[in-house]
N, C-alpha and C positions, 0 to 999 in steps of 0.2 A: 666313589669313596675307595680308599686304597684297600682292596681287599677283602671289604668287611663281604662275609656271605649274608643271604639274602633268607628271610623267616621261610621260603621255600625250600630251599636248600637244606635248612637245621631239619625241615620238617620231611624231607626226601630222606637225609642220611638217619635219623635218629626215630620217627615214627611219632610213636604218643609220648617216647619219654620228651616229658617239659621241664623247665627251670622251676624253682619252688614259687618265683613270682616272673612277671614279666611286666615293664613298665617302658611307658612311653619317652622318650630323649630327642634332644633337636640329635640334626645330623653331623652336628660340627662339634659340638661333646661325645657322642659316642666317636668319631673319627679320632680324638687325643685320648680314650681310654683305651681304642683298638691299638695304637701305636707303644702306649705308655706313658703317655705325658698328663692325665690326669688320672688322679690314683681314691678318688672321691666323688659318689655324686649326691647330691641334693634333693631333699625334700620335704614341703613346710612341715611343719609343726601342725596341724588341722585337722578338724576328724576323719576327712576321706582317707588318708593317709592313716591315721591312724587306726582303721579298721583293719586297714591293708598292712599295716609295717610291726604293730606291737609285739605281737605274738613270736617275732624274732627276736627281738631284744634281749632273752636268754638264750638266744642260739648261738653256738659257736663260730658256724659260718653257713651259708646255707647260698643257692645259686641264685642268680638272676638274670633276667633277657630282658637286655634293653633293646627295643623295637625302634626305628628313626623312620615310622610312619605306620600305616596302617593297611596297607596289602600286603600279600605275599612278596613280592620284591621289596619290600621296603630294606633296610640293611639291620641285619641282625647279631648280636653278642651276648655270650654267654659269660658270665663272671662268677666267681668265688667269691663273696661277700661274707662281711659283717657287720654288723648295728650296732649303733649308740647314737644319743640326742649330744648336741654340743653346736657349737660355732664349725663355720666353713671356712673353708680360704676363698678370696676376692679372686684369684687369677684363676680359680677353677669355678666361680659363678656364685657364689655366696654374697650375701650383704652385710658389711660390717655391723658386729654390735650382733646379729640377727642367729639364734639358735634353729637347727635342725634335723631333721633323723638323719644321720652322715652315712651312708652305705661305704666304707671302706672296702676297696677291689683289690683284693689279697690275687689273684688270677685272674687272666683273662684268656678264657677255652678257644684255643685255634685250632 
């Protein structure tokens, strides 16, 4: 992946400080957030989600680490976020017609 560092790397330079969530992304959507070319990620509407995402919903912006696997190498990003429920776009992975918690990526920590 072009660059993206690795959850060992964030966790080398930066210690225990963590992103306020960290959630799981294939590799080929975080690879167009790390670049810039997707500026939204997806997530249904369903309770697991909704344990995890409500309590933002009045937040201003708050951070997240999207992980693109599950060990330490895996490829890691950090983002500036915001939330709201709504519709997605199709070329960033949405289903028409189909509401979701939209993570809006105001940043992306390089």
């Amino acid at each position: 992946m072009t660059d993206i560092p690795t959850y060992a790397q964030f966790k080398k330079k930066f210690g225990s400080t963590r992103p306020s969530l960290i959630l799981p992304i294939k590799g080929f959507w975080l690879e167009k957030i790390w670049v810039g070319e997707k500026l939204e990620e997806y997530r249904n509407l369903n309770s697991f989600y909704e344990k995890r995402l409500e309590k933002f919903l009045d937040w201003p912006h708050f951070t997240v680490g999207f992980l693109a696997g599950y060990c330490e190498e895996a490829p890691f990003a950090v983002c500036k976020c915001d939330l709201q429920k709504g519709p997605g776009f199709e070329k960033w992975g949405a289903q028409k017609g189909k509401n979701y918690y939209v993570l809006r990526i105001l940043k992306v920590y390089k």
